[in-house]
Residue frames as qw, qx, qy, qz and C-alpha x, y, z in Angstrom:
[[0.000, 0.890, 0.457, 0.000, 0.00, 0.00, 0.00],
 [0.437, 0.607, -0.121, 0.653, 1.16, 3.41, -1.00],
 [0.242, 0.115, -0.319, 0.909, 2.41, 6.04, 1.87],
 [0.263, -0.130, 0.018, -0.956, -0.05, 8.38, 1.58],
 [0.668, -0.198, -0.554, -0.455, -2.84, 5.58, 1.95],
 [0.676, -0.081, -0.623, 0.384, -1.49, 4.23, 4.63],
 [0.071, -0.072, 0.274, -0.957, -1.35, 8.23, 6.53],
 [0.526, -0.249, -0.355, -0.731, -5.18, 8.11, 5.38],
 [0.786, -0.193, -0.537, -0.238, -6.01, 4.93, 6.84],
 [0.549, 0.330, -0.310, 0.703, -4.37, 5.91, 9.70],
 [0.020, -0.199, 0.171, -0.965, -5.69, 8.67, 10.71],
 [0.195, 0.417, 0.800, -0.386, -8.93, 8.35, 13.15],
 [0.137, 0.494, 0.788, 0.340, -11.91, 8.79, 10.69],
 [0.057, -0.871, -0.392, 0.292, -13.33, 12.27, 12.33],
 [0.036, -0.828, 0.317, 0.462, -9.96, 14.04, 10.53],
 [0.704, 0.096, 0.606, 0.357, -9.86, 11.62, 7.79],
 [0.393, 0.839, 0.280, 0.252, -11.01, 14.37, 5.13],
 [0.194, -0.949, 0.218, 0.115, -9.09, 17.56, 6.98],
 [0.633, -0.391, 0.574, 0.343, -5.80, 15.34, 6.73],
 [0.649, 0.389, 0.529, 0.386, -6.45, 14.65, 2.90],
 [0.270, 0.945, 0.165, 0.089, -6.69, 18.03, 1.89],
 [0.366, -0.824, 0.378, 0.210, -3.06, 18.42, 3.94],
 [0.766, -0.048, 0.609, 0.200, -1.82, 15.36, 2.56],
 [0.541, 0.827, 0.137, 0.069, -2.52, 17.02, -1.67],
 [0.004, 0.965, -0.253, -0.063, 0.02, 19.63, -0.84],
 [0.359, -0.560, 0.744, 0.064, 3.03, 16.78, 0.12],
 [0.764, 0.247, 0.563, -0.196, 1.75, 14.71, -2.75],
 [0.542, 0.833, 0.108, -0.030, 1.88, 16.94, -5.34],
 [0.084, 0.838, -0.538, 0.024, 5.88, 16.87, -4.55],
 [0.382, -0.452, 0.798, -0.116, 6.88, 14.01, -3.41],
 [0.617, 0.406, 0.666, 0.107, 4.68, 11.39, -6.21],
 [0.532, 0.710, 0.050, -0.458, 5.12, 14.00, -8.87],
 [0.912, 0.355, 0.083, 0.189, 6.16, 12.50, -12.50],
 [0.487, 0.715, -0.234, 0.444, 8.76, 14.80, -13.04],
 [0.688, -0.364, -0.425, 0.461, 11.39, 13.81, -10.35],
 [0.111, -0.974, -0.071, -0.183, 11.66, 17.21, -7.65],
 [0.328, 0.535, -0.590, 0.509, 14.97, 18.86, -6.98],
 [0.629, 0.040, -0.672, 0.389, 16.66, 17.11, -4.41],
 [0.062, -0.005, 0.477, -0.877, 16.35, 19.88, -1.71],
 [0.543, -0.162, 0.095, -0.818, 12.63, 20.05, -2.30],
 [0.749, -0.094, -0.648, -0.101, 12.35, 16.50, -2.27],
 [0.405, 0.051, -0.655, 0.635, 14.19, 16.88, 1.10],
 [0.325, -0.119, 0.109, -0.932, 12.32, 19.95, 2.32],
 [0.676, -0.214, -0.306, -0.635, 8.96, 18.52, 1.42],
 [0.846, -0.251, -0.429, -0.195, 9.23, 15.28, 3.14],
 [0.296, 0.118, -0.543, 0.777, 10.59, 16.84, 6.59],
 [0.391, -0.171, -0.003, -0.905, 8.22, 18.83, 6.36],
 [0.728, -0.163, -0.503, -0.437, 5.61, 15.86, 6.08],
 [0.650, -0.142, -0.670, 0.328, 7.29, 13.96, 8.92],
 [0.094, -0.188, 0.326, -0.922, 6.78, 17.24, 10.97],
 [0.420, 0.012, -0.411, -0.809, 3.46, 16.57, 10.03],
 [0.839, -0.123, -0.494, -0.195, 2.73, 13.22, 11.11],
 [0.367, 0.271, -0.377, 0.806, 4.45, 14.25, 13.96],
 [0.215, -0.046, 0.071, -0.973, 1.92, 16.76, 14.92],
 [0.664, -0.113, -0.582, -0.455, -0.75, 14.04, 14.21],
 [0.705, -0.149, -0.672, 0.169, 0.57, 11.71, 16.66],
 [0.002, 0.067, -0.444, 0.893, 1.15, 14.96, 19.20],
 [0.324, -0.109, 0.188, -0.921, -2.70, 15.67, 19.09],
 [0.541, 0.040, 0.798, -0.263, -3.75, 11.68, 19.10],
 [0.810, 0.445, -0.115, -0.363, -5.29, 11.88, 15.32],
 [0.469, 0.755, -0.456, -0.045, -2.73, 9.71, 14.91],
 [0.762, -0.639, 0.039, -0.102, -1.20, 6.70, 16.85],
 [0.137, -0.841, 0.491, 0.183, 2.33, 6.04, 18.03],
 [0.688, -0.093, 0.654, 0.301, 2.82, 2.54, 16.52],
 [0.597, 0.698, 0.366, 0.151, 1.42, 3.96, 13.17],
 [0.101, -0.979, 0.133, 0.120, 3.28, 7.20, 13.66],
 [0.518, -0.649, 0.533, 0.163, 6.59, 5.17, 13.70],
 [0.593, 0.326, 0.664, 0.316, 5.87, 2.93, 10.60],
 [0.456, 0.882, -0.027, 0.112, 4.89, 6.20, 8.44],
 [0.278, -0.955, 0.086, 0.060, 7.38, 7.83, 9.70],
 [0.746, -0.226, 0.585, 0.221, 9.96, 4.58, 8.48],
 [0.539, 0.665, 0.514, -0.050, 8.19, 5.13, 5.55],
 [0.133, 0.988, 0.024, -0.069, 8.93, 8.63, 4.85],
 [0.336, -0.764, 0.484, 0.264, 12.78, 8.43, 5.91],
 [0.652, -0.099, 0.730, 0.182, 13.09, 5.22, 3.78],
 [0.544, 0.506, 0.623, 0.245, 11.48, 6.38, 0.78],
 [0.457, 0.731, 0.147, 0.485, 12.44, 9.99, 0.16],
 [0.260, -0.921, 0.287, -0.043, 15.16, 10.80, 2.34]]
């Protein structure tokens, strides 16, 4: 399953929509066709782990899941 599915499914169901709409923004860089410069590739998917981060700070989010994205993220575009 991709990343970003996985963030979705994830996320408790009451912030399942709010989260997608966040989720577009770190999509549209990190899955686009045309491979992003390296720094934004970097940038963007700090940025995301901030992100999912912040999830798991405010409970939308738990800490085993938190730790698997979060594998995820470092493993796959850092």
């Amino acid at each position: 399953m991709r990343t970003f599915d996985l963030i979705r499914d994830a996320v408790l169901p009451d912030f399942r929509e709010r989260v997608a709409d966040y989720l577009i923004q770190y999509e549209s860089v990190l899955l686009s066709s045309t491979a992003p410069d390296p720094e934004l590739r970097c940038a963007t998917a700090n940025q995301l782990r901030g992100y999912l981060r912040g999830l798991n700070t405010t409970r939308v989010l738990g800490m085993a899941d938190w730790e698997e994205l979060d594998r995820r993220v470092v493993n796959t575009w850092l």
